[in-house]
C-alpha positions, 0 to 999 in steps of 0.5 A: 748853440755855441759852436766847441771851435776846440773840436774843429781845428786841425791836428796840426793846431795843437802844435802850433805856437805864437809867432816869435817874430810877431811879438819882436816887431810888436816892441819895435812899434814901442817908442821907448825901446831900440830893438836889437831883436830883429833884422830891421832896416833903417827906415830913414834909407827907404827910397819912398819918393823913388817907390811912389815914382814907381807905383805911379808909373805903373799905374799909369802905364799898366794899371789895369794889369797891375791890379788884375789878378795874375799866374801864382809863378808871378809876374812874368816880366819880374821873374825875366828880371830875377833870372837875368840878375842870377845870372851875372853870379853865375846861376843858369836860371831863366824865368821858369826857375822863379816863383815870387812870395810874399816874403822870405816867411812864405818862401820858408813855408813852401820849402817846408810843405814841399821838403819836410815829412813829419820827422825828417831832419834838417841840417842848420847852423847853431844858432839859426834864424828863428823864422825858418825853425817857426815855419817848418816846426809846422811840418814835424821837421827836427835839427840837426846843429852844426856848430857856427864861429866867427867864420860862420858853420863850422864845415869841419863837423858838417859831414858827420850830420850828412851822414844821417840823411837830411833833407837838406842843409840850411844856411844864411852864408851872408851876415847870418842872422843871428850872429851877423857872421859870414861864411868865409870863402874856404867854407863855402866851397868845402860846403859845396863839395860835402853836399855833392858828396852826399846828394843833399840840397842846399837852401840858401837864405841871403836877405841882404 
């Protein structure tokens, strides 16, 4: 008897689509195309010799314990490191306060399951980084826009969304993908004072 996989999924299946991101990353392995598509770093800037430096270093100083299995917070000594860096910006953090992913996605995925109820509204910038729509698309969530310019979101019309009641707002202050905008100064402390006002959380998205 062939098994009717149609009838095992879950629910949530039915909403799910394929990954934008995925299908960019597939054009960037074509030779032909330059992709304009994706925050892709220049490979030819890797430091591989310093990577394969370090990769042995560790392997040889504490291999067994690298290839171990290991607390789902992270490696400790890496989580002191993280919190030490916050730190010098002025975060009051220690090594409690991180948790290390496997990348931004998963992060973006966390934040979802633990935030987001089947309806809940999100505050993001227009336009936003797709990854973090794909990802919490999953958990029901919906948008709320606020319009973005050269100077990134524009916080003049913020307050408006804040009074519908978000779960948070999220934002690439930094060279915003994808517009490649950053947040000016003045913005970003009016930013922190509407948020405060309102009780609504900020999640920061700085890749670079």
């Amino acid at each position: 008897m062939q098994t009717p996989w149609e009838y095992r999924y879950a629910h949530r299946v039915q909403t799910m689509k394929s990954s934008v991101i995925r299908e960019l990353l597939k054009l960037t392995e074509q030779p032909d195309i330059i992709s304009f598509a994706g925050g892709l770093p220049a490979p030819e800037v890797f430091p591989v010799k310093e990577f394969q430096k370090a990769c042995n270093q560790v392997l040889m100083d504490h291999g067994a314990q690298a290839l171990q299995y290991s607390t789902t917070e992270g490696y400790v000594p890496l989580r002191e490191l993280v919190s030490e860096r916050s730190a010098h910006q002025g975060l009051q953090v220690t090594a409690e306060n991180v948790l290390i992913t496997s990348g931004s996605q998963q992060a973006l995925d966390f934040i979802g399951r633990l935030f987001i109820n089947q309806g809940d509204y999100v505050v993001v910038e227009a336009p936003t980084y797709l990854g973090a729509l794909q990802a919490w698309n999953m958990y029901g969530a919906q948008y709320i826009s606020v319009r973005a310019d050269e100077h990134g979101m524009v916080i003049d019309e913020l307050e408006a969304a804040l009074r519908i009641g978000p779960k948070f707002i999220y934002i690439l202050p930094n060279f915003q993908n994808p517009s490649g905008s950053t947040l000016s100064l003045e913005r970003r402390m009016k930013l922190v004072e509407l948020a405060d006002k309102y009780g609504v959380p900020i999640v920061e998205d700085d890749p670079y």
